[in-house]
C-alpha positions in Angstrom: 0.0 0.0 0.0 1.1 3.4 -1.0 2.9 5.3 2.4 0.4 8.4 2.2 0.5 10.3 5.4 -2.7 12.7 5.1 -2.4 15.9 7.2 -5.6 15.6 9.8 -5.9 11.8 9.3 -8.6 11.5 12.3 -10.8 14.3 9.9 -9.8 12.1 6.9 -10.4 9.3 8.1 -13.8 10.3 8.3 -14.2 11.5 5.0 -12.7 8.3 3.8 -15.5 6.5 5.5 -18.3 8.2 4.7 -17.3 8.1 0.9 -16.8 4.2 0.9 -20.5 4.2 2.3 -21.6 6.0 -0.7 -19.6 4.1 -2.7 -20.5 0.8 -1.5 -24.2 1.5 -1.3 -23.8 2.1 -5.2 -22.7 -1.2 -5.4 -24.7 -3.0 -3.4 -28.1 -0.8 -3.6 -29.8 -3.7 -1.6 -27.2 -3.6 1.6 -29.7 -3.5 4.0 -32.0 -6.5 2.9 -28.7 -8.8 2.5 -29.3 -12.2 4.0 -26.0 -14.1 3.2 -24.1 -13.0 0.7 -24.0 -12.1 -3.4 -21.6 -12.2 -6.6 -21.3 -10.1 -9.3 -19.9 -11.3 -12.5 -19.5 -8.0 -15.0 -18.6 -9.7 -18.6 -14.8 -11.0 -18.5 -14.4 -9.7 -14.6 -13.5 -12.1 -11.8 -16.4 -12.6 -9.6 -16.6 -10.0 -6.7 -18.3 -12.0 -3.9 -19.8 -10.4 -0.8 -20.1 -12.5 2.0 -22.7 -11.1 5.3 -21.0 -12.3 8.3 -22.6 -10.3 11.4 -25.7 -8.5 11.3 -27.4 -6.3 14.4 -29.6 -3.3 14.2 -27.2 -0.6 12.7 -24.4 -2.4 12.3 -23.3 -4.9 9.3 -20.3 -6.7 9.1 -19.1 -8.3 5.1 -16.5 -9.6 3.6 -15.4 -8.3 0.1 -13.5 -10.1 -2.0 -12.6 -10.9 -5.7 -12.6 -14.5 -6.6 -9.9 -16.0 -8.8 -10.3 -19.4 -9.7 -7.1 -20.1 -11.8 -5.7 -23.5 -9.7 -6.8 -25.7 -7.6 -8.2 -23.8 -5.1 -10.2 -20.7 -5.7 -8.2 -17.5 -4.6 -10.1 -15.2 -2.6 -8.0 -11.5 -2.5 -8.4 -8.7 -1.4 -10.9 -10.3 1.3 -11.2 -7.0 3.2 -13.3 -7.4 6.3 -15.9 -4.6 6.8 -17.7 -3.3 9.1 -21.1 -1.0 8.0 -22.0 1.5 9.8 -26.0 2.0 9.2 -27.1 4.6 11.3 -23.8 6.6 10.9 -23.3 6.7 6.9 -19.9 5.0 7.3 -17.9 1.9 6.1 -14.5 0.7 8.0 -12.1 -1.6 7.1 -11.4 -4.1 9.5 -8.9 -6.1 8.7 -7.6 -7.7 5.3 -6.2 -11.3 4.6 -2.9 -10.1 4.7 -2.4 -8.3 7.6 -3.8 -9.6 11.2 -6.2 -7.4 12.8 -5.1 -4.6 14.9 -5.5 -5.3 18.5 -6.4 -1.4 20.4 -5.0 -1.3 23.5 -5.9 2.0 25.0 -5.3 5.2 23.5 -5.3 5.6 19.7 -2.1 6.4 18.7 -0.7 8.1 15.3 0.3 4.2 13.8 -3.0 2.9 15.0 -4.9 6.2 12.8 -2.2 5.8 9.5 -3.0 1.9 9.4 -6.6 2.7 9.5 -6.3 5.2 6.7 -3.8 3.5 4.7 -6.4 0.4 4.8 -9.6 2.9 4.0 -8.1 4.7 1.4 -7.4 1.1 -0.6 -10.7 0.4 -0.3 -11.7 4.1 -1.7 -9.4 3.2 -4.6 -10.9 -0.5 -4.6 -14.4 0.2 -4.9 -13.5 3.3 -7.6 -12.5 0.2 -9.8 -15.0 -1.6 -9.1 -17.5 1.1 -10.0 -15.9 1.6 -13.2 -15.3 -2.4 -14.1 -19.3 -2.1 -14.1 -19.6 -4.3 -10.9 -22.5 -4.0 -9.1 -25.2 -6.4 -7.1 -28.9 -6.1 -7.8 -31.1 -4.5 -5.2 -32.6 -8.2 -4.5 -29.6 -10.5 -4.6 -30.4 -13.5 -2.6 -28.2 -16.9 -2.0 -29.8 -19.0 -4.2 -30.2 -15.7 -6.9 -26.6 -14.3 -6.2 -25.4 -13.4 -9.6 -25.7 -10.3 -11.1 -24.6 -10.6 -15.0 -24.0 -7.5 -15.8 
């Protein structure tokens, strides 16, 4: 990840948010109504699967992730963990398969708020591409409907 070090990053990082919730509820229009999870398969994209993990009142948590199937095993990257923030109008990476997840111990610190931003600001840039790939999930995506051919 690019080594971007914004000037207010706590004020950033907010803005970051917000925009991934606009972003994200552009490509998933349905996010409230999703039950399990979705894929979207735009002509001669991988499949971007989205996976519901944890879902309370105003709060979801999904897992994002293009799916490349070129061996044996299918190869599930980026696989950002996110959490939704409903009420708030806000989207937060929370970890990604190749880091671990950080561990807050007291106080925020400078390293804790440029690892959060570094990680928000990929997705920004993520879901950008995905956006113009022409990926998006129908409103109404359900398990057993979860393609959307676009």
């Amino acid at each position: 990840m690019p080594n971007l070090k914004p000037i207010h990053p706590l004020r950033t990082l907010q803005e970051l948010c917000e925009s991934n919730y606009r972003k994200l509820r552009r490509l998933i229009p349905g996010l409230r109504q999703l039950e399990s999870g979705a894929v979207a398969f735009p002509n001669g994209q991988p499949a971007l699967h989205v996976r519901l993990l944890e879902k309370a009142p105003f709060t979801l948590t999904l897992e994002l992730s293009y799916c490349f199937d070129h061996g044996p095993q299918p190869l599930f990257e980026p696989a950002l963990r996110l959490r939704v923030y409903l009420d708030a109008g806000m989207v937060e990476v929370l970890e990604d398969a190749e880091r671990p997840p950080l561990r807050i111990r007291g106080p925020v610190d400078r390293q804790v708020l440029e690892h959060k931003w570094q990680m928000n600001y990929f997705l920004d840039k993520w879901l950008d591409h995905c956006l113009q790939r022409g990926y998006r999930f129908s409103a109404d995506d359900r398990p057993e409907a979860a393609t959307a051919n676009l």
